[in-house]
PDB file as gemmi writes it, atoms N, CA and C in Angstrom:
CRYST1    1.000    1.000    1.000  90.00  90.00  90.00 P 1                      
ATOM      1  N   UNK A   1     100.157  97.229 120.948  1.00  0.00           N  
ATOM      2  CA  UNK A   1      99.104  96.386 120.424  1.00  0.00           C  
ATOM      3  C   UNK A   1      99.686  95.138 119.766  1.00  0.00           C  
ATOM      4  N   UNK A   2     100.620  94.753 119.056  1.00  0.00           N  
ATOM      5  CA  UNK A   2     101.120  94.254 118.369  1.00  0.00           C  
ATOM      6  C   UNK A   2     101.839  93.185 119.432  1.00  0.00           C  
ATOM      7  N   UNK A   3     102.624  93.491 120.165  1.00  0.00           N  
ATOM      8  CA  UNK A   3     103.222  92.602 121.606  1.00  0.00           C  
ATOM      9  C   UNK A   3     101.607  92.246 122.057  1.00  0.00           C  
ATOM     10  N   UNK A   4     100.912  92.785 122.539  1.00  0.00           N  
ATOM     11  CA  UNK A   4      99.494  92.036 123.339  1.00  0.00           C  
ATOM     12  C   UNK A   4      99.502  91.017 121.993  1.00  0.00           C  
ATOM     13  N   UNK A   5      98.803  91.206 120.792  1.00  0.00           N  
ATOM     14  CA  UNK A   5      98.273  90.345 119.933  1.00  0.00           C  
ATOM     15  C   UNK A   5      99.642  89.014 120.135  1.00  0.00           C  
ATOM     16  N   UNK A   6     100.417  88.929 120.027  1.00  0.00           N  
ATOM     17  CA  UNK A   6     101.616  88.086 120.005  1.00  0.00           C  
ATOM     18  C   UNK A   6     101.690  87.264 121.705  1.00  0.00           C  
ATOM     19  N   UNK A   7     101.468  87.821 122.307  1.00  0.00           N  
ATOM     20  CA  UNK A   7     101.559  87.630 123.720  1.00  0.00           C  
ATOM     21  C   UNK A   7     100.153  86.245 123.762  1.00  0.00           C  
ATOM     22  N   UNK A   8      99.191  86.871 123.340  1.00  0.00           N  
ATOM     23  CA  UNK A   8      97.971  86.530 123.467  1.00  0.00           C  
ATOM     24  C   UNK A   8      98.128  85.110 123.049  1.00  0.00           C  
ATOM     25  N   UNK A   9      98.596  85.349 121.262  1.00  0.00           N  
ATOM     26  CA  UNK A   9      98.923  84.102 120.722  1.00  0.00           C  
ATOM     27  C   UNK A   9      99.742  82.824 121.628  1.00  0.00           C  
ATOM     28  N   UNK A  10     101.028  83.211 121.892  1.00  0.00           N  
ATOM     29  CA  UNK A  10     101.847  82.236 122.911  1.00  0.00           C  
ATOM     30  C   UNK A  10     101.071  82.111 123.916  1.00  0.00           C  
ATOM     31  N   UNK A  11     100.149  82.661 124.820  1.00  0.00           N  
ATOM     32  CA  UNK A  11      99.942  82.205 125.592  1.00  0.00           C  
ATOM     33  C   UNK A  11      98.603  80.969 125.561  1.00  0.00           C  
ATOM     34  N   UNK A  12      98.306  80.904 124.156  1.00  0.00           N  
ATOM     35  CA  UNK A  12      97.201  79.908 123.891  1.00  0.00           C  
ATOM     36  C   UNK A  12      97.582  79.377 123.082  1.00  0.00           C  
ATOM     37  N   UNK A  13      98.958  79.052 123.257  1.00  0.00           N  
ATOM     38  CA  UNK A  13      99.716  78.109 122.264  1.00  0.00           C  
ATOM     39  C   UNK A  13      99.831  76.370 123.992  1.00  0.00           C  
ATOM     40  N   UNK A  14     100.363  75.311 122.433  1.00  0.00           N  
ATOM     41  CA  UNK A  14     100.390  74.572 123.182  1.00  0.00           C  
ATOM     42  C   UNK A  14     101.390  74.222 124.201  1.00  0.00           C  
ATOM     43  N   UNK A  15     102.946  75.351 123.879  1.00  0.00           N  
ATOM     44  CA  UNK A  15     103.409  75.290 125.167  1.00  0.00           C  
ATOM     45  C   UNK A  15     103.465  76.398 125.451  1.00  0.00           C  
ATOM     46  N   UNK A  16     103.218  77.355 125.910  1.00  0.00           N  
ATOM     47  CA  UNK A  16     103.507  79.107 126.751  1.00  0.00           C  
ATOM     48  C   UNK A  16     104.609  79.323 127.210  1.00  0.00           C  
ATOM     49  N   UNK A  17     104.965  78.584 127.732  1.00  0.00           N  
ATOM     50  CA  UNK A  17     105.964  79.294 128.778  1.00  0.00           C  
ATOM     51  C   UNK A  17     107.336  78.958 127.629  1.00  0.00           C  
ATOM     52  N   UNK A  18     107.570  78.193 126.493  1.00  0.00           N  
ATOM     53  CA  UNK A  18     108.633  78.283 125.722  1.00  0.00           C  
ATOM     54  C   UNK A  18     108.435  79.478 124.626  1.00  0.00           C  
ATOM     55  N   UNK A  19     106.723  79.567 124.010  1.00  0.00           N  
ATOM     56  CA  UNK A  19     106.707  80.384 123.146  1.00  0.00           C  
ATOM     57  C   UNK A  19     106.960  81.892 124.167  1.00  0.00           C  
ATOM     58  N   UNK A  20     106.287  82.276 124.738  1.00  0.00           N  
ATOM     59  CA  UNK A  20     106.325  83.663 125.290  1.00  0.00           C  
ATOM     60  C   UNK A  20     108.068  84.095 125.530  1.00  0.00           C  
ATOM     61  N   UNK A  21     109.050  82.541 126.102  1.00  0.00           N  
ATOM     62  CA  UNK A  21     110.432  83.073 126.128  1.00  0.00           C  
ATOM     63  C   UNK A  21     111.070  83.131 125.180  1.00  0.00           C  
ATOM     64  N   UNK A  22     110.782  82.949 123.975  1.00  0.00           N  
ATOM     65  CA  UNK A  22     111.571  82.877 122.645  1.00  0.00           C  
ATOM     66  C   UNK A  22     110.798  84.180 121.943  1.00  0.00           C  
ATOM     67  N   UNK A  23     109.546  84.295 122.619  1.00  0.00           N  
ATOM     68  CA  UNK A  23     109.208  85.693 121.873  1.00  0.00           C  
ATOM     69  C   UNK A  23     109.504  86.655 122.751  1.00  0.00           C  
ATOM     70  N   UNK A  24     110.010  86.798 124.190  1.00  0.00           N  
ATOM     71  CA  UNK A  24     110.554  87.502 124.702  1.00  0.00           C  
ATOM     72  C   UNK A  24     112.064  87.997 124.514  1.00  0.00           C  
ATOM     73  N   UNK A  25     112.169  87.323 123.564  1.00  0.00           N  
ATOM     74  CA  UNK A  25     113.654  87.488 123.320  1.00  0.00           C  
ATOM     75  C   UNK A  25     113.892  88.095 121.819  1.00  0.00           C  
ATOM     76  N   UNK A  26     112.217  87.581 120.651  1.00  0.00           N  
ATOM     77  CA  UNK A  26     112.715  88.410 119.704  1.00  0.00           C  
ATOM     78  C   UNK A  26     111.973  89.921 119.824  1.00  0.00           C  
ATOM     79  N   UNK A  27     111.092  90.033 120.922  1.00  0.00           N  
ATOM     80  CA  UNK A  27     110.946  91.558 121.267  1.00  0.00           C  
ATOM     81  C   UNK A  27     111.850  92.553 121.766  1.00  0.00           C  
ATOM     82  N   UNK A  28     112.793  91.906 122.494  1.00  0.00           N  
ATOM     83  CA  UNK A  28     113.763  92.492 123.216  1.00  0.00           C  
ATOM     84  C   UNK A  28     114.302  93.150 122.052  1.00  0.00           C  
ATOM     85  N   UNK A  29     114.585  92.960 120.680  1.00  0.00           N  
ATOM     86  CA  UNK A  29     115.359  93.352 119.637  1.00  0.00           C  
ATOM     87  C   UNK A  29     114.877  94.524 119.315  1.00  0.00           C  
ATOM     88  N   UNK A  30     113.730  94.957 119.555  1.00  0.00           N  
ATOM     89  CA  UNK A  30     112.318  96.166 118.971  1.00  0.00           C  
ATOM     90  C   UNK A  30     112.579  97.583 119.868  1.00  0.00           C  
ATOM     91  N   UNK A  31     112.255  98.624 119.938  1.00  0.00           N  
ATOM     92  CA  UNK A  31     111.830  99.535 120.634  1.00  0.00           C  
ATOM     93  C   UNK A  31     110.033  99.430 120.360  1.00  0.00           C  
ATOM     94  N   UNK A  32     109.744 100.047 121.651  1.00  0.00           N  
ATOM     95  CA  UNK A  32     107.896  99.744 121.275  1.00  0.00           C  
ATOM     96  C   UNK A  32     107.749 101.526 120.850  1.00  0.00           C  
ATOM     97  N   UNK A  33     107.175 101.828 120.123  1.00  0.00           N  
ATOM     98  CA  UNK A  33     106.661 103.232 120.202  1.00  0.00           C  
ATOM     99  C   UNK A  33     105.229 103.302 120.465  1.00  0.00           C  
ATOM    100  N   UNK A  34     104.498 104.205 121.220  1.00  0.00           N  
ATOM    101  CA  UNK A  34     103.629 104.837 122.279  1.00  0.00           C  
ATOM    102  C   UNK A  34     102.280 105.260 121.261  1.00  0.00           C  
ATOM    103  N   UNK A  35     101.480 104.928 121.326  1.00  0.00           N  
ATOM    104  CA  UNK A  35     100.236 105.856 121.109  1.00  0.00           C  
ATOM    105  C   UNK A  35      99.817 106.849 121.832  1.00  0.00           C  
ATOM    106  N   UNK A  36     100.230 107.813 121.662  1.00  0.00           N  
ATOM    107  CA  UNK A  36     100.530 109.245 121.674  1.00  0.00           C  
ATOM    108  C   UNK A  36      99.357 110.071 121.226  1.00  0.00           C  
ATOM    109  N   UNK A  37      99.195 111.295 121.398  1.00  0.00           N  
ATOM    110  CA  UNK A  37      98.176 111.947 121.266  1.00  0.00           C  
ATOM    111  C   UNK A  37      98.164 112.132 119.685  1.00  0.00           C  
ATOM    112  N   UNK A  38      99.177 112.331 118.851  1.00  0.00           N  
ATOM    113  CA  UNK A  38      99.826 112.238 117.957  1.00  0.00           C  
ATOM    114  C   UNK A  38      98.911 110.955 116.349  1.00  0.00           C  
ATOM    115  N   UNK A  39      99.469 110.190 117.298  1.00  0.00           N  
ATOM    116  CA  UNK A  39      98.722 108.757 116.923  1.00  0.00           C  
ATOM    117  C   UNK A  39      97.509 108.412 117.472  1.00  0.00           C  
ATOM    118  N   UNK A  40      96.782 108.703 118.408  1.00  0.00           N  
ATOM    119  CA  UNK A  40      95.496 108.521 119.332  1.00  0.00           C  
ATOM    120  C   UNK A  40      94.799 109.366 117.722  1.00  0.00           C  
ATOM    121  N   UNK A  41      94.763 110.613 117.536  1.00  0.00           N  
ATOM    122  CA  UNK A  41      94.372 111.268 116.801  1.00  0.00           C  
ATOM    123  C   UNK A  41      94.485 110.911 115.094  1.00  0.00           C  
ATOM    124  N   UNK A  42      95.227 110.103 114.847  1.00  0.00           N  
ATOM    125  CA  UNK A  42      95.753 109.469 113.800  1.00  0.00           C  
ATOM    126  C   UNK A  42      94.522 108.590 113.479  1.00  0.00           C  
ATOM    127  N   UNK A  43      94.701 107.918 114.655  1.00  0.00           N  
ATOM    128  CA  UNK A  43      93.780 106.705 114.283  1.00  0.00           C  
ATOM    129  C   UNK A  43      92.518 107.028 114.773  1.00  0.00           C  
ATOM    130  N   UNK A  44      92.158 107.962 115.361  1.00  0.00           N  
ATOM    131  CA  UNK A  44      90.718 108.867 115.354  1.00  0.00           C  
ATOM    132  C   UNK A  44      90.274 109.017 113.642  1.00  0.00           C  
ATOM    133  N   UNK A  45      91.088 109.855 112.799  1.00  0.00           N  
ATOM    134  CA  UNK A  45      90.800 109.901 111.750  1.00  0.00           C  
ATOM    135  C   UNK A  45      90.740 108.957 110.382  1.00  0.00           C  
ATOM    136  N   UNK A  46      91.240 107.747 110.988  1.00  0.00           N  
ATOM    137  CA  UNK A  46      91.544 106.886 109.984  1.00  0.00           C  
ATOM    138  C   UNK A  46      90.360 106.086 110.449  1.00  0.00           C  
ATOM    139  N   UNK A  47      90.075 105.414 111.308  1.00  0.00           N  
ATOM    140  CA  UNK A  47      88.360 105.310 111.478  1.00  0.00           C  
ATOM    141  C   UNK A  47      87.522 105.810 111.212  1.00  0.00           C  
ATOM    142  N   UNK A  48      87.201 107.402 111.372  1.00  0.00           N  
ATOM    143  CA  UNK A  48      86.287 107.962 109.861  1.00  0.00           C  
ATOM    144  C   UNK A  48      86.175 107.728 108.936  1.00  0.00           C  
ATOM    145  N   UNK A  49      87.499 107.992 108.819  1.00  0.00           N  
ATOM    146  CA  UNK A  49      87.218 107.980 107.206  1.00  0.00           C  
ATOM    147  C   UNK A  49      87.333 106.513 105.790  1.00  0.00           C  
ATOM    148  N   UNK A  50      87.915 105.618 107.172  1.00  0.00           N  
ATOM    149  CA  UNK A  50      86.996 104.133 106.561  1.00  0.00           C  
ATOM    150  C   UNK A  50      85.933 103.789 106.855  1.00  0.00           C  
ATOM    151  N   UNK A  51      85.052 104.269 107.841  1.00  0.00           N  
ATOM    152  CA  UNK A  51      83.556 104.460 108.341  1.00  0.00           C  
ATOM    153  C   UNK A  51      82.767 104.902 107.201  1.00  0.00           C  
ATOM    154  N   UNK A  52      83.289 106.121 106.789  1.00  0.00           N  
ATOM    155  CA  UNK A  52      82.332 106.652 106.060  1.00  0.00           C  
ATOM    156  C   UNK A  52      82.602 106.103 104.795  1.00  0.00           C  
ATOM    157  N   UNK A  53      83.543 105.372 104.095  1.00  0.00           N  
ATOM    158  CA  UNK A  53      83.781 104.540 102.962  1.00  0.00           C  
ATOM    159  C   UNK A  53      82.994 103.273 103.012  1.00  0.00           C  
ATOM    160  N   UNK A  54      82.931 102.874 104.161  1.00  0.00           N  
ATOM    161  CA  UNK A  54      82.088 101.190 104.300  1.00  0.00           C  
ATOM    162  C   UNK A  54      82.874 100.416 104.329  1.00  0.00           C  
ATOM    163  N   UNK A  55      84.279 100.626 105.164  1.00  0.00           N  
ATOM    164  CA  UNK A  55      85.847  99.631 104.829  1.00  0.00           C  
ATOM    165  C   UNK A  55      86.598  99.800 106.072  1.00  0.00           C  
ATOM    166  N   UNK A  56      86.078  99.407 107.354  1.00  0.00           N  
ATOM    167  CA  UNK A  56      86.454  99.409 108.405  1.00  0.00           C  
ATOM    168  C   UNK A  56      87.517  98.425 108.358  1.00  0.00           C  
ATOM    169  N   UNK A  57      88.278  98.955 109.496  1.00  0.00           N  
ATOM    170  CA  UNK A  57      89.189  97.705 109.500  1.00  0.00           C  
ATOM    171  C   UNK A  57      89.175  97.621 111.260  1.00  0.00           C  
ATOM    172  N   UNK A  58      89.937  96.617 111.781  1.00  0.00           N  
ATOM    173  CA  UNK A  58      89.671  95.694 113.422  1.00  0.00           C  
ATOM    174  C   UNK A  58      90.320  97.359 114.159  1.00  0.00           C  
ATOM    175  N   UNK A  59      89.734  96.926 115.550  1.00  0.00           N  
ATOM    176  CA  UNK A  59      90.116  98.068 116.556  1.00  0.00           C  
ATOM    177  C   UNK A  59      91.727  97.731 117.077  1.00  0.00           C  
ATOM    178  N   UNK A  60      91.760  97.204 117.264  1.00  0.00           N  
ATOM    179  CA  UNK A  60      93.177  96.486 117.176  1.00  0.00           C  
ATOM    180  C   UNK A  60      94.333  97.268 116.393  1.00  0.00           C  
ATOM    181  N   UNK A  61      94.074  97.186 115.103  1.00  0.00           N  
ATOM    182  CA  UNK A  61      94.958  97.235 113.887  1.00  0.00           C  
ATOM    183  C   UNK A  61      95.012  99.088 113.761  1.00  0.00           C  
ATOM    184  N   UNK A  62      93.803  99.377 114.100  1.00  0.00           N  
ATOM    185  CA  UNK A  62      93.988 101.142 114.069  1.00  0.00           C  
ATOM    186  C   UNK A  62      94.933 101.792 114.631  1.00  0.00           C  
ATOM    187  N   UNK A  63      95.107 101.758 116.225  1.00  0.00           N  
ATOM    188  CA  UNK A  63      96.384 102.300 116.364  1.00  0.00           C  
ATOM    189  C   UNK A  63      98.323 102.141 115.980  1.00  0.00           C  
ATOM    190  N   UNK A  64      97.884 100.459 115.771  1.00  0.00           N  
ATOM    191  CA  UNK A  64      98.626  99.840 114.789  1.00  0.00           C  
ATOM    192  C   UNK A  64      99.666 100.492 113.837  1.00  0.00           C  
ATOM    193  N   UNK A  65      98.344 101.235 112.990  1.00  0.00           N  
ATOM    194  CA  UNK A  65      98.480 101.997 111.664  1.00  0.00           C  
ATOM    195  C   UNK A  65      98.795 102.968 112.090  1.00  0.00           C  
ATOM    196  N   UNK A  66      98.127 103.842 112.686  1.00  0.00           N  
ATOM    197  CA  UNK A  66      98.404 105.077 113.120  1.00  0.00           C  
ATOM    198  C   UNK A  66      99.696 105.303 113.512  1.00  0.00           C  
ATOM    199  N   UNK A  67      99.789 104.377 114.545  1.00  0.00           N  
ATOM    200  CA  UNK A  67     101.952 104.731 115.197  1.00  0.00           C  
ATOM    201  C   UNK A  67     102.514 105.026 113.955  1.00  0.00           C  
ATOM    202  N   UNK A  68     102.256 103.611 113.228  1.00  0.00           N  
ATOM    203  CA  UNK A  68     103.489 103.168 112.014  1.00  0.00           C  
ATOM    204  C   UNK A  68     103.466 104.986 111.104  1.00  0.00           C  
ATOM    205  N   UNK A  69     102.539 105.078 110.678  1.00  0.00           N  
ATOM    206  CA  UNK A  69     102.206 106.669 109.981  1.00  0.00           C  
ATOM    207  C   UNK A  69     102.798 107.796 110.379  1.00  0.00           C  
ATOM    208  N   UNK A  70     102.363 108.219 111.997  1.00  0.00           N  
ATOM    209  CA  UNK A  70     103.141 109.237 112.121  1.00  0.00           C  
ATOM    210  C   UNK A  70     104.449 109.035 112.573  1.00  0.00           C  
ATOM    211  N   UNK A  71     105.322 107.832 112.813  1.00  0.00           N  
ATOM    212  CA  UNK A  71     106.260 107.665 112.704  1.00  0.00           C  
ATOM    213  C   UNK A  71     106.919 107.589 111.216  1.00  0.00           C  
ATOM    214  N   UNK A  72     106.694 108.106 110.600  1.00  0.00           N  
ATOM    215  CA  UNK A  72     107.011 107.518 108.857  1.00  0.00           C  
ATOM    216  C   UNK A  72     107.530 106.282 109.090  1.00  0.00           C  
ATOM    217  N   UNK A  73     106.731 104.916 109.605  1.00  0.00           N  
ATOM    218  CA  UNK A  73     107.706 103.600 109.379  1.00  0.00           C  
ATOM    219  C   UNK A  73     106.763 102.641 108.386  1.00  0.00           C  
ATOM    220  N   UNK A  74     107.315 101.749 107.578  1.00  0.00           N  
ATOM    221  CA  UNK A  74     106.612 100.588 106.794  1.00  0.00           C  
ATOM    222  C   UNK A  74     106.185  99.677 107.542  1.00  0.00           C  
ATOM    223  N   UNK A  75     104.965  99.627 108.065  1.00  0.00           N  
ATOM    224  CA  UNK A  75     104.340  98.141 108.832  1.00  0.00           C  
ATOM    225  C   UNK A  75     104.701  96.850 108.127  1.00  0.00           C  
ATOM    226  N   UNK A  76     104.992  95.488 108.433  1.00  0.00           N  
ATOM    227  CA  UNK A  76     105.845  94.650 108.242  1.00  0.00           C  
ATOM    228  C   UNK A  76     104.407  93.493 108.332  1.00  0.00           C  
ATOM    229  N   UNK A  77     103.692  93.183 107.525  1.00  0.00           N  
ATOM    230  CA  UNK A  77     102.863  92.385 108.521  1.00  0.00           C  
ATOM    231  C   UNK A  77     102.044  91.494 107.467  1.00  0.00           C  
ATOM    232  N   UNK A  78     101.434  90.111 107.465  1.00  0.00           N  
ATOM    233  CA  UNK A  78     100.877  89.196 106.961  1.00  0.00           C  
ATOM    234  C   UNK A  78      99.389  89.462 106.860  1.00  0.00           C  
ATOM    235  N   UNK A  79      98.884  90.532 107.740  1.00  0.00           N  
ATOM    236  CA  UNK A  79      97.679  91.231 107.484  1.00  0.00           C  
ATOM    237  C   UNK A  79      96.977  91.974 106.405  1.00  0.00           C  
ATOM    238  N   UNK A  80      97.830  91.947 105.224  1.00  0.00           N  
ATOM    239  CA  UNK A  80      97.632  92.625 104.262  1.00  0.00           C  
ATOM    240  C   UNK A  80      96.267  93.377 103.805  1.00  0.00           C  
ATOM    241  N   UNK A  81      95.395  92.017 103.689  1.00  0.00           N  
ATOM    242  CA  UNK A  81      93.857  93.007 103.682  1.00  0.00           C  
ATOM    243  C   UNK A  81      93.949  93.506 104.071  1.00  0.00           C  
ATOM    244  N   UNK A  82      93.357  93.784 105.450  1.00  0.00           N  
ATOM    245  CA  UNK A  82      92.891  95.080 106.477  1.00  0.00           C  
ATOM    246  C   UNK A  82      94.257  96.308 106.224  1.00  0.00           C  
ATOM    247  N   UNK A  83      94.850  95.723 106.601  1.00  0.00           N  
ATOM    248  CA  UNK A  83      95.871  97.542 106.851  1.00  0.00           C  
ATOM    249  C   UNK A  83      95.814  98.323 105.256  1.00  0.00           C  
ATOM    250  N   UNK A  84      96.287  97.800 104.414  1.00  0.00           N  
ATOM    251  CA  UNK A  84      95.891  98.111 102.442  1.00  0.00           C  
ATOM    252  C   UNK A  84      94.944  98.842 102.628  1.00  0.00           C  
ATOM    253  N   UNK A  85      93.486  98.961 103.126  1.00  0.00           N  
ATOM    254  CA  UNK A  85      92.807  99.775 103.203  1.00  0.00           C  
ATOM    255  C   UNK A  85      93.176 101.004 103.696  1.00  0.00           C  
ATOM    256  N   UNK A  86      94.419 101.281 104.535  1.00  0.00           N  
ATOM    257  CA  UNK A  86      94.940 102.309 104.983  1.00  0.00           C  
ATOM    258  C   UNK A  86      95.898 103.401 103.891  1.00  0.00           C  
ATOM    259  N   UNK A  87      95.191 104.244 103.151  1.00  0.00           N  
ATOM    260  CA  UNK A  87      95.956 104.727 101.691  1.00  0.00           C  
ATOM    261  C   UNK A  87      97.244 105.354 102.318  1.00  0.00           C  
ATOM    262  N   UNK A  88      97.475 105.808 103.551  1.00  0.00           N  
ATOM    263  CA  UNK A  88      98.354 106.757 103.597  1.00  0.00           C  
ATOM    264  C   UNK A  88      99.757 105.805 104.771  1.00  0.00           C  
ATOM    265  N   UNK A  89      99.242 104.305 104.376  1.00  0.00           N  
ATOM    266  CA  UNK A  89     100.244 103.594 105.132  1.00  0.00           C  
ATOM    267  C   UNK A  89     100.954 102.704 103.881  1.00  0.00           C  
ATOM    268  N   UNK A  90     102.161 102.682 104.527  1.00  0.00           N  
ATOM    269  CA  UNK A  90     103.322 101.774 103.949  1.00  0.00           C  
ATOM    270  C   UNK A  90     102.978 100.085 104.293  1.00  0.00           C  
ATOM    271  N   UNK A  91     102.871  99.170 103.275  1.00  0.00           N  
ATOM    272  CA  UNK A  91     102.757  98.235 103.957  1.00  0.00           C  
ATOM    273  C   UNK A  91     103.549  96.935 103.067  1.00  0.00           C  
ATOM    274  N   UNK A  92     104.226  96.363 103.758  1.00  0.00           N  
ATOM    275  CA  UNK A  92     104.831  94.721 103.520  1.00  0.00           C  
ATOM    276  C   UNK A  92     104.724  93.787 103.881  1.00  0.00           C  
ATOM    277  N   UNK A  93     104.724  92.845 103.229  1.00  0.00           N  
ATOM    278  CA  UNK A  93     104.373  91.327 103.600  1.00  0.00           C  
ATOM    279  C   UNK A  93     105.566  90.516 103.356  1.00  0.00           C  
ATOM    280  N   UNK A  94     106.538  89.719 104.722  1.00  0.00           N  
ATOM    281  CA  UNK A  94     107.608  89.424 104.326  1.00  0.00           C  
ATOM    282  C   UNK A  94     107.511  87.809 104.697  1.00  0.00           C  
ATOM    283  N   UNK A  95     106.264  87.231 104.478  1.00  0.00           N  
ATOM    284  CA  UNK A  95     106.022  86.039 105.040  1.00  0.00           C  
ATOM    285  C   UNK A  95     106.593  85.294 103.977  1.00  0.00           C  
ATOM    286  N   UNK A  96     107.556  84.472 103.897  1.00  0.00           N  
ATOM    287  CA  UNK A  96     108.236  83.162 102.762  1.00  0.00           C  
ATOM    288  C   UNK A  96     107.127  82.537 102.376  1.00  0.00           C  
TER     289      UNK A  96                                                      
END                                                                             
């Protein structure tokens, strides 16, 4: 999800074909991890139960959260609102 959202961006940038190769190159640095039944189910429940709070956050960002969780990893991200609503996620903002 995170490569699509980024992808998306460069490609409706004003040049594409430089942004997508310079971001092809700082993805290459990443392993992607899988939404998994694991995480499918993760983020099944983490949509409830901001549903039933009144504190949804984007469809997008759910499985997002979910990987990062059952992977025990700290999401890294400038999104701060939305994911913060997630109590049982790690979250940083490393924007200068």
């Amino acid at each position: 999800m995170v490569k699509f959202e980024l992808f998306y961006g460069a490609m409706r940038s004003g040049n594409p074909l430089k942004h997508l190769s310079r971001q092809q190159e700082f993805l290459d640095l990443f392993v992607s991890l899988p939404l998994d039944d694991l995480a499918a189910k993760k983020a099944g429940k983490i949509r409830s139960n901001l549903a039933a709070l009144g504190t949804p956050i984007g469809p997008d960002d759910l499985p997002i959260a979910a990987i990062a969780i059952v992977n025990n990893l700290t999401l890294v991200t400038h999104n701060t609102r939305e994911f913060e609503r997630v109590s049982e996620l790690r979250v940083e903002d490393w924007q200068v």
